[in-house]
BAVEX-739653 format. One record per residue: residue in one letter; x, y, z of N, C-alpha, C, O in turn. Coordinates in pm, whole numbers, plus 50000, padded with zeros to 5 digits. Example, Ala and Ser with C-alpha at 12.3 -4.5 7.8 and 13.67 -1.06 7.14 Angstrom:
<pts>
a513194943150780512304955050780513204967050780514244966850846s512854977550708513674989450714512905000350787513415011450804
</pts>
This chain:
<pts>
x383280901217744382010897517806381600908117908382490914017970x380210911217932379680919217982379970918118109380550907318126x379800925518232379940923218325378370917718398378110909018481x377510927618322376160922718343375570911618243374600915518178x375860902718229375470895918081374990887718185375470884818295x373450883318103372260874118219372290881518325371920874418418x372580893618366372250898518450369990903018471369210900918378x369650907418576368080912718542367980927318571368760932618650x367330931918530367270945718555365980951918556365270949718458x365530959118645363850965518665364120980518623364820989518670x363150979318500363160994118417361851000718457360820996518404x361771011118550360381019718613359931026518495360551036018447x358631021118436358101028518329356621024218325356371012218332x355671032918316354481029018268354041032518157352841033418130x355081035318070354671042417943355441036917818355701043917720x355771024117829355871015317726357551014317664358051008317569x357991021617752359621022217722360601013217641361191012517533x360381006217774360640991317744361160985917616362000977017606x360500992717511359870986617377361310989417305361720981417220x362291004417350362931003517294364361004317392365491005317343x364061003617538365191002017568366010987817596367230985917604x364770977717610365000966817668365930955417494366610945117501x365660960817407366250955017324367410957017295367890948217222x368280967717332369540976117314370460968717441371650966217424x369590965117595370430962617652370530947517693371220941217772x369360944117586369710927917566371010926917450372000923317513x371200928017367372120928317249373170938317308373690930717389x373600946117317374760952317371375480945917520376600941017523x374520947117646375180941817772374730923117819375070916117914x374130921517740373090908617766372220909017911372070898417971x371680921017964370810925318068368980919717975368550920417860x368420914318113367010908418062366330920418144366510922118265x365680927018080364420937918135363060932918204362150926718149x363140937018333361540933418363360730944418338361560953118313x359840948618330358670960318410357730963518514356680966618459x357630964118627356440961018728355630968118688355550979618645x354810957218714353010958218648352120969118770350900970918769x353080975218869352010983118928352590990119042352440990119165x353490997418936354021007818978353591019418897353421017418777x353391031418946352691049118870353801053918865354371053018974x354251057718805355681066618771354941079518753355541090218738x353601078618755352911095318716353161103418897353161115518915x353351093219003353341099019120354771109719119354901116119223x355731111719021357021115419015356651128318901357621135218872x355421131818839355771144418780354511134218649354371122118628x353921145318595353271147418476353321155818362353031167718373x353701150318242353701163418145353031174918122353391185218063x351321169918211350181180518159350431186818316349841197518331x351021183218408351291192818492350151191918626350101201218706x349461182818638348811178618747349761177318859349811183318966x350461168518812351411164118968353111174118912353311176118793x353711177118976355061181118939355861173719011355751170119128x356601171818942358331166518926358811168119080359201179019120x358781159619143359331166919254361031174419294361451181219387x361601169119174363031175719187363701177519049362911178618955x364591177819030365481176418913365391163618838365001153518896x365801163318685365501154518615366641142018673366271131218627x367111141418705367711131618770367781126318932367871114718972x367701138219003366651131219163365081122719082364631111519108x364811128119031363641119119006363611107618910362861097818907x364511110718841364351093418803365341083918877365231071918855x366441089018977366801082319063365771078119159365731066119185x364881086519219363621083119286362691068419237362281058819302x362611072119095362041062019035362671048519001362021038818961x363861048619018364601035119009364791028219162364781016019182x364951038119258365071031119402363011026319395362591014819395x362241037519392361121027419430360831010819359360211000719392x361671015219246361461000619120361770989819216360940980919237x363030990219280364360984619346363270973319501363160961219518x362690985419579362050979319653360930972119591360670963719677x360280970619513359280962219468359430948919401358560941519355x361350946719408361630935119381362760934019426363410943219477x363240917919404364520915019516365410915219380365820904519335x365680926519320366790926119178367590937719281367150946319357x369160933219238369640948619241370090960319136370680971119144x369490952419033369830967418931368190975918878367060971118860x368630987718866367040991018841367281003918704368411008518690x366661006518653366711020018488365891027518555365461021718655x365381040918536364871051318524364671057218399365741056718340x363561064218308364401078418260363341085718306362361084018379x364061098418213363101110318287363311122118183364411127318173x362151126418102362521137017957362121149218038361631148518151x362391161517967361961174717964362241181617837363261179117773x361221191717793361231195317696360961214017760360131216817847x361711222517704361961237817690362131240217580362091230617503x362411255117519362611265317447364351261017461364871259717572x365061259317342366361255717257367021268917385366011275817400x367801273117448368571283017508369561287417407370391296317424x369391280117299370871293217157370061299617070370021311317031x369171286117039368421288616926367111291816956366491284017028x366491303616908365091312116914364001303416835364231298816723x362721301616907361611291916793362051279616838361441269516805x362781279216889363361261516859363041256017018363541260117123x361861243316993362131236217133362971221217106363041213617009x363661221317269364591210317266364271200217390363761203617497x364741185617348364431175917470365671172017510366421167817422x366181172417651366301162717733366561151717758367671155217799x366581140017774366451130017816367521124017903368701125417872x367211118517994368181114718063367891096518106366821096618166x368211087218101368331076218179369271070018294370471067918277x368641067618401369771062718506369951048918515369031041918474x371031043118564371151027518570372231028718761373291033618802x371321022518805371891018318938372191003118952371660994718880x372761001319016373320989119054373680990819178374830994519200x372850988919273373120982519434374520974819417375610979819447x374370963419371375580953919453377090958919438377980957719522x377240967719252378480976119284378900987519298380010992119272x377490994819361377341006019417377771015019317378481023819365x377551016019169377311021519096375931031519060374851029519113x376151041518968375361049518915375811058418790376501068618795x375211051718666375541056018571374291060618497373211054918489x374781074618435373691082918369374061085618174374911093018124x373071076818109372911084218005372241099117958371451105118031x372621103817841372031116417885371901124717687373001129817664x371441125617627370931135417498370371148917492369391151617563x370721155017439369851168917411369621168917268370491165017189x368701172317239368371174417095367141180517050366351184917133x366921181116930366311193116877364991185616790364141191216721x365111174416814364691170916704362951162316806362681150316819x362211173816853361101169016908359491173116855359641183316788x358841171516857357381176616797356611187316934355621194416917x357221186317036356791194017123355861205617096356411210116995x354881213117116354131218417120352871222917178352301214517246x352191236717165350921240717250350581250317197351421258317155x349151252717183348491258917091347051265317197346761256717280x346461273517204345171278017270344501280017098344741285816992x343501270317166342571273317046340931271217023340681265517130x340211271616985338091273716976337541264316877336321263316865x338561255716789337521249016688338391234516635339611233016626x337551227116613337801216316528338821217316454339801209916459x338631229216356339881235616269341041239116270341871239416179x341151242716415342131251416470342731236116534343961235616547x341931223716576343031212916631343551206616519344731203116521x342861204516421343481196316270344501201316234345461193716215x344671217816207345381225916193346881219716245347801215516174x346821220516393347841219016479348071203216484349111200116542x347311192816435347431185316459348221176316324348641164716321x348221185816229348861181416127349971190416141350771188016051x350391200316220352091202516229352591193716363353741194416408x352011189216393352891178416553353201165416458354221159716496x352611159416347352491149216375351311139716386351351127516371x350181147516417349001135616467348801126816329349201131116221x348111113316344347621107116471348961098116492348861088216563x349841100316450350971089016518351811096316619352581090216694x351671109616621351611116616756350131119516859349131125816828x350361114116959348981117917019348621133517045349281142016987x347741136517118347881147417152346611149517281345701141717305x346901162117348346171162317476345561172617438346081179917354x343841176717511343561186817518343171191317641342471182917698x343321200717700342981205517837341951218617872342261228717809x340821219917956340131228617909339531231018081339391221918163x339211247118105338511242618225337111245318215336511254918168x336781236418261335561232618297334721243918374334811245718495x333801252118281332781258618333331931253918443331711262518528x331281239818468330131235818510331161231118642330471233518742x332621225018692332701221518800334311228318839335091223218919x334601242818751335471249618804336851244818827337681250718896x337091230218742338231227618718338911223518637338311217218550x340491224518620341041218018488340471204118451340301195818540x340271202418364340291184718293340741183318160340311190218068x341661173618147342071170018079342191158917948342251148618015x342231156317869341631144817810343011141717668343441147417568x343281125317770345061123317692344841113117627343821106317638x346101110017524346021097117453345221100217306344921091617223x344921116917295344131114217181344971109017034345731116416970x344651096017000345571091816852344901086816720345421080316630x343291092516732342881093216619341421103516566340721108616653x341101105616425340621113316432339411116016483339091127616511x338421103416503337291098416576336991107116732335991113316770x338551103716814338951109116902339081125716929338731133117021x339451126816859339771146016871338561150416843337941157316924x338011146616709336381151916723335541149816862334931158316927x335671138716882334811141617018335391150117142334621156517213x336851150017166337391158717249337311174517261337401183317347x337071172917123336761192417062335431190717150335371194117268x334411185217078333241185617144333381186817286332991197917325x333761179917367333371181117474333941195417533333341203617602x335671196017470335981210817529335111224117502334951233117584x334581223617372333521232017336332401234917431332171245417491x331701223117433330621223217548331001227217691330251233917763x332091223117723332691224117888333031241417944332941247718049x333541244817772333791261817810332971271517738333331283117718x331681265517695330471274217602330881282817561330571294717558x332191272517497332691284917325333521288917353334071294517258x334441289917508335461294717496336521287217443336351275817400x338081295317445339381290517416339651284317512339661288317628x340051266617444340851259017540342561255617506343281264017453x342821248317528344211244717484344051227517442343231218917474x345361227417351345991218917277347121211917258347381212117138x347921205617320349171205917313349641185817292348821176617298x351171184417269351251171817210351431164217368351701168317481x351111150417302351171142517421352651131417410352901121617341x353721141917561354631137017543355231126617617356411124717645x354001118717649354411105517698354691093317621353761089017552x355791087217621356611079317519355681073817436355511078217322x354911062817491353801053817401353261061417321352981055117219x352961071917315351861083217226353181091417137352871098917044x354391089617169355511100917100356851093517050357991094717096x356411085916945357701081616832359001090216842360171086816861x358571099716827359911107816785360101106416930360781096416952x359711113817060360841109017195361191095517211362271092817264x360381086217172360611077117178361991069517105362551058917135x362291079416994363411077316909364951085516986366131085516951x364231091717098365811102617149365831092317301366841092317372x364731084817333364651078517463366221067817397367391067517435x365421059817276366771050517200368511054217234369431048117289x368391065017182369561072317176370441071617321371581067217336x369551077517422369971080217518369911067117577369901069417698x369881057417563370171043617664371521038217602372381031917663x371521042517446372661036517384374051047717427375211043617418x373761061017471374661070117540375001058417663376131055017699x373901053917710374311049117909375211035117859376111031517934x374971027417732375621020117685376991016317667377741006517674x376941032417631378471031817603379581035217735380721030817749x378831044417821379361045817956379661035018037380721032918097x378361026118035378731017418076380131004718054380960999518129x379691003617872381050994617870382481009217855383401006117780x382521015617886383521024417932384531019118086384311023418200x385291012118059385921003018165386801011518200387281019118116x387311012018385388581020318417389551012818395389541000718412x390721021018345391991015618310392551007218439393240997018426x392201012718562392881005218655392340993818760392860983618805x391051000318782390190984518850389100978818722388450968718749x388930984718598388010979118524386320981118527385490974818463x386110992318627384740991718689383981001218589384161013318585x382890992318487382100999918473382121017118463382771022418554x381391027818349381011036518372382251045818404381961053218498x383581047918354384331055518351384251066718226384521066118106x383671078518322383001086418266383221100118298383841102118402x382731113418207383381128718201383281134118292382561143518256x383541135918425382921143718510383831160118530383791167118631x384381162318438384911178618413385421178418269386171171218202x384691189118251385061197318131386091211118154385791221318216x387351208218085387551222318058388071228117944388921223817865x387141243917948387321257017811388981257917816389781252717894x389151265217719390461269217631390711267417520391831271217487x390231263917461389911259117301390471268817253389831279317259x392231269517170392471282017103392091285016961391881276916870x392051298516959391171303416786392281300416697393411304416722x392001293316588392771290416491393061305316462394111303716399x392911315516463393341325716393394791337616474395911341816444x393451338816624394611344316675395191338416822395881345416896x394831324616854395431310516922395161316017061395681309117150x394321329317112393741332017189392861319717250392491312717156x392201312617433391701306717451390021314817419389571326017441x389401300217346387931303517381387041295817495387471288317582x386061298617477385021291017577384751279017573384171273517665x385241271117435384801259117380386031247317450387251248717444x385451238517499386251228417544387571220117474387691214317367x388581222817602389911217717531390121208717585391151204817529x389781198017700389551188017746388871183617848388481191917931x388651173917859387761168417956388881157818057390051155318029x387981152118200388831145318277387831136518300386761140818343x387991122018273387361110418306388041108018443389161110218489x386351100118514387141101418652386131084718671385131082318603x386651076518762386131064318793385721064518929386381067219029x384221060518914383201060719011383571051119155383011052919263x384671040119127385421030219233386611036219307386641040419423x387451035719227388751037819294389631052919267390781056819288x388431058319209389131077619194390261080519097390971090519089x390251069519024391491068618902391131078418807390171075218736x391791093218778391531099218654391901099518523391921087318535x392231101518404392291103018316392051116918243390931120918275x392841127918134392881138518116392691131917948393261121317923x391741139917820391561134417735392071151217630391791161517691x392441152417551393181165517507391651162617406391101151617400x391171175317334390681176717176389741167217164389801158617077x388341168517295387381154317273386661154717153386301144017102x386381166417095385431169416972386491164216824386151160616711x387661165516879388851159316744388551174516673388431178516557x388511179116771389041199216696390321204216777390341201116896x391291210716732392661215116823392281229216849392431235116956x391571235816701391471251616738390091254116735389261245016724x389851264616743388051268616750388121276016620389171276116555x386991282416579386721288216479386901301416537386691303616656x387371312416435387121321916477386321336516497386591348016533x384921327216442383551335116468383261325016611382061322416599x383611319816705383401316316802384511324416939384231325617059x385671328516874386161340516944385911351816986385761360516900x385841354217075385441366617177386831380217157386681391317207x387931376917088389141384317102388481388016930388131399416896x388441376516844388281382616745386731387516673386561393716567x385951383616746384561386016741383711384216817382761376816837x384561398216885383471407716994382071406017011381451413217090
</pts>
């Protein structure tokens, strides 16, 4: 039995989250999800870049779970918080992020789910025509991906933006107006990666609560508390060939957030040696 089972929990989201986290942590922990009806999570950072992030992907959705926290007398509260970049191995390739936090005031816990993956529609395009958004709008995804267009405004000298576009009715008139707003110039195009408008994050948001899932029922061997979890990795991974250490991890150390109890885990990937096109001794 859960430790939180009938427990309540306030998930900070104005962007429809809910939809898929609140069912995972009814059936897995038996936690009941609220949402407050009037709270802006946009005050913590915007995708189109109006407001920024005020810190790291995790100060800020910790941010966003303590404000949840005061707006009701619960003590557990969710966060998440995505970002999307350019893949750092792989060239062409963008990758997301995601992270979710779960606090718990009363046992002074803080546990973080967390995904990277590849598998996002992310995108941005500068472009002049109707053609040129269909174009782009049939490699994102549209209309079951939304998409934003942003353009500045000749007549009052500033960005504006225009989000949520999810059908084709919609983008035609958005072209229009960007057309008119920059008399013909190039505006921009890009996907709209706020959950409700983005299935596919919406499918890595899944993922990553069922990561905090499992952390969570991750019990310490010695007081039982919740969230006994990786907090060091270490390289040495020897090359099957010439048993030289590589860079690739040869174990990790679970450490418990209560009583400082560690745990040393040998071969977390269930690999003993590395490959040896991942060797630096044998391929320089």
């Amino acid at each position: 039995m859960s430790l939180y089972n009938h427990r309540v929990a306030i998930l900070a989201t104005m962007h429809n989250k809910e939809k898929v986290i609140s069912p995972l942590l009814k059936e897995h922990l038996g936690i009941n999800l609220i949402v407050p009806q009037d709270l802006n999570t946009d005050i913590f950072g915007t995708f189109t870049r109006e407001i920024k992030r005020p810190d790291t992907q995790i100060i800020t959705a910790r941010l966003k779970a303590k404000k949840a926290l005061k707006m009701y007398d619960e003590k557990i509260a969710l966060a998440s918080e995505g970002s999307f970049a350019p893949h750092p191995l792989i060239p062409y390739i963008y990758a997301n992020r995601e992270i979710i936090i779960f606090l718990d005031q009363e046992n002074d816990l803080e546990i973080i789910g967390e995904i990277f993956s590849t598998e996002t529609n992310f995108n941005h395009q500068t472009i002049s025509s109707l053609e040129e958004a269909e174009e782009f709008g049939t490699k994102v995804g549209f209309p079951k991906h939304g998409l934003v267009i942003s353009l500045d405004n000749i007549f009052t000298g500033k960005t504006e933006f225009i989000k949520g576009i999810t059908s084709q009715e919609t983008l035609i008139n958005s072209v229009e107006i960007a057309i008119k707003n920059t008399n013909g110039n190039k505006f921009n195009i890009e996907t709209d990666m706020r959950a409700m408008y983005n299935p596919t994050r919406m499918k890595n948001i899944a993922l990553t609560t069922q990561d905090l899932i499992n952390k969570i029922n991750s019990l310490c061997p010695q007081c039982n508390t919740p969230g006994f979890m990786i907090n060091q990795k270490i390289p040495g991974l020897p090359c099957k060939l010439c048993h030289q250490p590589t860079s690739l991890i040869k174990a990790v150390i679970f450490q418990c957030q209560k009583c400082g109890f560690t745990q040393q885990q040998l071969f977390p990937n269930n690999q003993e040696f590395a490959d040896p096109s991942l060797c630096e001794y044998c391929n320089p």
